[in-house]
N, C-alpha and C positions, 0 to 999 in steps of 0.2 A: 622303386615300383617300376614294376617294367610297362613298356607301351604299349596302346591297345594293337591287335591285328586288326587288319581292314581288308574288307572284300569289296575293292570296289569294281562296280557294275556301270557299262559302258557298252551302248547299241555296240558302236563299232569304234575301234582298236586300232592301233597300225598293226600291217602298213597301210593303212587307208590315211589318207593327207586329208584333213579339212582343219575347222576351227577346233569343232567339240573333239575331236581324236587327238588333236596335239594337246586340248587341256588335260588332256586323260593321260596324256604320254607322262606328260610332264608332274601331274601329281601325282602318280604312281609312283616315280623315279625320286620323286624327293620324298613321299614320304617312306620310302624304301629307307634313301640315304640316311634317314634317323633313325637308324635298329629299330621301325615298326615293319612285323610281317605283312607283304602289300601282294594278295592274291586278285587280278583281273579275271573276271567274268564277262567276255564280250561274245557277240555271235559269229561262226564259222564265214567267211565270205567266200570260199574255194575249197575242193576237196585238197589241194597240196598241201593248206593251211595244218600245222601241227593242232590238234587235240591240244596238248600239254608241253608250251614249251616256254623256256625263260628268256628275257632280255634283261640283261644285268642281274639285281639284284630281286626282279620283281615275274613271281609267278603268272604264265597267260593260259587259261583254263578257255577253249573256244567251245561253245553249246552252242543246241539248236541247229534246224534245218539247213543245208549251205545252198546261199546264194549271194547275188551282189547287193550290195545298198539298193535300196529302194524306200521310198515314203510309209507301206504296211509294212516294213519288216520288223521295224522296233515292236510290232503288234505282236506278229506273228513268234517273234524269239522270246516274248517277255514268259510264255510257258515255261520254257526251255530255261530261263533265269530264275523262276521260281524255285524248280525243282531244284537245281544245284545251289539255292543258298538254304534250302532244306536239308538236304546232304549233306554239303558242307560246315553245318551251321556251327562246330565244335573245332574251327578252327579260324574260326574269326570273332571279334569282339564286337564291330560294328558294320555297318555297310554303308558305303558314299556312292550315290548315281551321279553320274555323268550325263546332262539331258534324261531328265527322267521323267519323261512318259509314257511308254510301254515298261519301260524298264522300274521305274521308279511304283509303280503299279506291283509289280513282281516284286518288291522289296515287302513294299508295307502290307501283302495280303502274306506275304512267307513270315512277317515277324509276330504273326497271329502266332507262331512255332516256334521260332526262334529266340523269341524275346529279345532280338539284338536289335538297339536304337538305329535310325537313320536317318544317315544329311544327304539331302538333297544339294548337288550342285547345279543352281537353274541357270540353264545357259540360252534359254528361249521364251518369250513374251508371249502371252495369250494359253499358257498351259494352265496355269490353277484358276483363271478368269470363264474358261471356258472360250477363249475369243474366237477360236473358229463357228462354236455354237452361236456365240451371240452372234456373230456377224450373219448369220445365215437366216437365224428367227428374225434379226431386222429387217432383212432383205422385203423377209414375207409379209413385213408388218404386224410381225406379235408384238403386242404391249409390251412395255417396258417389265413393267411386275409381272407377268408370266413368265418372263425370258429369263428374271431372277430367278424363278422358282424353279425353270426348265434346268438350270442349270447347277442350281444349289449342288448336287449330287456329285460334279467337278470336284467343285470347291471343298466339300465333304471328305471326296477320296483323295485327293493331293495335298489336303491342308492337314495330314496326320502325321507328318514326318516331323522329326526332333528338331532338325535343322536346317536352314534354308541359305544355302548363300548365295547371292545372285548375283550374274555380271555387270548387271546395268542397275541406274537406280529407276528407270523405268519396270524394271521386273522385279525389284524391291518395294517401289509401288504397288505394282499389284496383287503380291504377296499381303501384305498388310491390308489391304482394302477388301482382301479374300477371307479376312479373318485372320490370318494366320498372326499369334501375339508377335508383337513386336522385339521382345529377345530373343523370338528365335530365329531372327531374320538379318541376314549381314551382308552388306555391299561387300564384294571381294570381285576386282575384275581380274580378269585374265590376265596373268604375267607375261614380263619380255625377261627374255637373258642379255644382259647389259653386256656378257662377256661376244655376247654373236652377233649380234646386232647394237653396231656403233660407229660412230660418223670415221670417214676415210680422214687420215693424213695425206696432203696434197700429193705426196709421192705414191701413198699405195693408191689413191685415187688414178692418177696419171698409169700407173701399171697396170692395173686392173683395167681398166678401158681399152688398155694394150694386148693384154690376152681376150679377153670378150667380145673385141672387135667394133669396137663402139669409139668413134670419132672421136678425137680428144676435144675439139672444138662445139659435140653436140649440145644442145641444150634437152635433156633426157626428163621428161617421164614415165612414170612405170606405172603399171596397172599388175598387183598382186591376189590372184585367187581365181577357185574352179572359171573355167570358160561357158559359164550356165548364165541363163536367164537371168534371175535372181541377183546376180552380180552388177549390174548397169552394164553388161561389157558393150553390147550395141548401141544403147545410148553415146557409150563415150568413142565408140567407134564415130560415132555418126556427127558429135562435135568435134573429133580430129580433122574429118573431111571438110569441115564449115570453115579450115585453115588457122594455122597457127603460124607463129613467127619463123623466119627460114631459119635453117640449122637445126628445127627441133625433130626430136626422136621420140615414138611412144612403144617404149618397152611392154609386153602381154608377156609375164609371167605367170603361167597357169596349167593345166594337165585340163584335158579335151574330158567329157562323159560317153564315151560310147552307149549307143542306145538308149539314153535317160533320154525322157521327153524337153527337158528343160536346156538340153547342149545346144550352144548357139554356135561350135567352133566353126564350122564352115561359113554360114551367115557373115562372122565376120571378119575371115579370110578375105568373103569375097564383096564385101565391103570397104576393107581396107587398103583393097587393092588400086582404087581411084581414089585416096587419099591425095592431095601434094605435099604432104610434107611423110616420110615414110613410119611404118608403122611393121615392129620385129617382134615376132613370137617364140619366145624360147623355151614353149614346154613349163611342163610342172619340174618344179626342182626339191630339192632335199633343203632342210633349214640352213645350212651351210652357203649353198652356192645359192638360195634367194636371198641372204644378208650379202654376199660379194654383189649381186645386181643394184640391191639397193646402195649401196655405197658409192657407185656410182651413177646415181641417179638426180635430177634436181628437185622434183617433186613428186610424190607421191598421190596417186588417186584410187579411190573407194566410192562406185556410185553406183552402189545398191540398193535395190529397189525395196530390201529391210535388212535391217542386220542388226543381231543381239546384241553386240559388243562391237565389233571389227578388228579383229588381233593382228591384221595384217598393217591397218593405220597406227597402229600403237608401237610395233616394229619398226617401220618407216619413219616415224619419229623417236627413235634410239638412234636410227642410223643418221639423223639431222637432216631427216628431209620434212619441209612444210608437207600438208595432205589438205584436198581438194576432195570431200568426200560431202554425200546425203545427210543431207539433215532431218536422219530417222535414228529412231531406235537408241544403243547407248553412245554413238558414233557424239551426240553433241555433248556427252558427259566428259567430253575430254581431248573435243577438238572446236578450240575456240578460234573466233574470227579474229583478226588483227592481233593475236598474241601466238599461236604457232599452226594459221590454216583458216583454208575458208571452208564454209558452210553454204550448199545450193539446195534445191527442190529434188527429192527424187526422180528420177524418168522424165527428166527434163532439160533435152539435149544443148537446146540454144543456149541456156541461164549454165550450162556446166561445159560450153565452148566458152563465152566469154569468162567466166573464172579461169579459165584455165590460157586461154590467150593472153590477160592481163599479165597472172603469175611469169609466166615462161618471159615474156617481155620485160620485165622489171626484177632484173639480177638484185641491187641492194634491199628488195620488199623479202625475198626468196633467200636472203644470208638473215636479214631479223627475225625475220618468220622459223627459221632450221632455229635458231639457237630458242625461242620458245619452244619447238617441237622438245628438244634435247631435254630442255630444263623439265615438261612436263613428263617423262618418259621416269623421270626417276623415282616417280611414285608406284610405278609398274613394275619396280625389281622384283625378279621372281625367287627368292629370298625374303622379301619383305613381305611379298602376298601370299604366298605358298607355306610361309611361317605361321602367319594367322590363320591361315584357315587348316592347320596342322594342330594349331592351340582347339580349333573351336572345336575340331573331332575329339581331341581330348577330353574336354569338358562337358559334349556330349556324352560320355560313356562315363564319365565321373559322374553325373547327374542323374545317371539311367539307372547306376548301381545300387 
């Protein structure tokens, strides 16, 4: 029996770096590498951008109006997603959203035509609950039982797809609590590649610091993702300056947003400039040369103000580093305190200075803590996650038939 074709649907694509883009990358490509046809449907972000063009094995069809990322554009393109899985509808067998909220919208109103099942992959919390609704009706003080009802209509329209697999089990909670039955709802977090991210031998540790330019003596942490708000990056700016132990280094691995409202890069440049212990920004990087950063680094930190999952802490811990991150979102499904990492307050500089002054100061807490990070990393192989949820599309379109 041959495999089903898959179209799947994805605001945005590489080369755009974030979380939801690299999950897109990465289940495209693997489910490519199992002779299933894997055609991408994501939106234009530039006119140079090809229409129609391939990376490896896997078809990228770009629709929709071109511009940059922005918060309405998953709105604005989901027309644009419609239409070509209308079109296209005779040449795939099911459809998988990547973050499906504009997009995922465009799926289950096109399959009124299509008749082709679809999974949902929920990579964000507060979409099938309505949370931004409700958080705004309570602002105002609408009863509880109106806010239900105000929002039933959410839940209604997102709660129609086949299959749900969700990063965290916070957004597998609320899937279920949204109604949605409970078999068709599956914890799947976002995978690591164990072969890229994985702890240095002392010698390519000692080399790699030697090209990089990084002290062989420093005591390094690294801060991995967008230099945006939403990231904690000024908060953790602002506990670097509060002072940490001498010799320590706090690597900013991340790519600036031009013109997004939410870019802090300057802020905290010029912030970190009256740090005393120093603080190196080396840009957004490619998944290659941010697995060499983390390898030599000693701890890892994540103090975001929310985050779905945190791909970048679950990386950092393949590579054997402990992680010093928020205690939001899926981040505590899999960074536990005193077995590989600690757990602080979001947006809360002082309580994520001292976690991180302790850490840096206490080398044998920082070698037990890496080998729990390591050991828990191995349930992330992205073979082992990207299999199952490879099966579940299967059996979604076995089911459908």
């Amino acid at each position: 029996m041959s495999r089903p074709s898959i179209a799947l649907v994805s605001t945005y694509y590489a080369p755009l770096i974030g979380g939801a883009e690299t999950a897109a990358s990465q289940l495209a490509a693997f489910l490519a590498s199992q002779q299933r046809r894997v055609v991408v449907i994501t939106k234009r972000l530039a006119a140079e951008h090809a229409r129609v063009e391939r990376a490896g094995d896997v078809e990228i069809r770009r629709v929709g109006p071109v511009g940059p990322p922005r918060g309405f554009a998953k709105w604005i393109a989901a027309p644009a997603f419609f239409r070509a899985l209308v079109r296209f509808r005779r040449e795939y067998d099911v459809v998988v959203c990547v973050d499906y909220r504009g997009a995922g919208l465009a799926a289950l109103w096109a399959r009124i035509w299509t008749k082709r099942p679809v999974v949902f992959q929920a990579v964000t919390d507060g979409v099938i609950s309505g949370g931004a609704v409700r958080a705004a009706l309570s602002r105002a003080r609408v009863p509880e039982l109106l806010i239900d009802a105000m929002t039933w209509p959410i839940r209604r329209l997102y709660g129609g797809a086949d299959a749900y697999c969700c990063i965290s089990r916070t957004i597998e909670r609320e899937a279920i609590a949204a109604g949605v039955p409970a078999a068709r709802v599956h914890y799947l977090p976002n995978p690591v590649d164990l072969t890229v991210f994985r702890p240095a031998s002392a010698e390519e540790r000692a080399a790699t610091r030697a090209r990089l330019g990084v002290d062989a003596a420093a005591i390094v942490a690294i801060f991995a993702g967008r230099l945006s708000r939403e990231k904690g990056l000024l908060e953790l700016i602002e506990a670097w300056c509060a002072g940490m132990p001498t010799g320590s280094l706090l690597i900013v691995a991340g790519a600036e947003m031009p013109g997004h409202p939410w870019n802090v890069a300057a802020q905290a440049r010029a912030r970190a400039a009256s740090a005393p212990t120093p603080v190196r920004f080396v840009g957004g990087q490619s998944q290659p040369d941010l697995a060499a950063w983390l390898r030599i680094a000693d701890v890892h930190v994540q103090p975001s103000h929310f985050e779905a999952f945190g791909t970048s802490a679950i990386e950092a811990m393949a590579s054997g580093l402990p992680v010093v991150a928020s205690d939001i979102g899926g981040l505590p499904d899999f960074v536990k305190p005193d077995v590989n990492g600690v757990l602080v307050p979001p947006r809360d500089a002082p309580a994520l200075a001292d976690a991180l002054r302790a850490l840096l100061a206490d080398a044998p807490r920082r070698a037990r803590l890496a080998r729990g990070a390591v050991e828990t990393a191995q349930a992330f192989e992205i073979g082992r996650v990207l299999g199952a949820f490879a099966a579940i599309v299967d059996r979604t379109v076995t089911d459908h038939a």
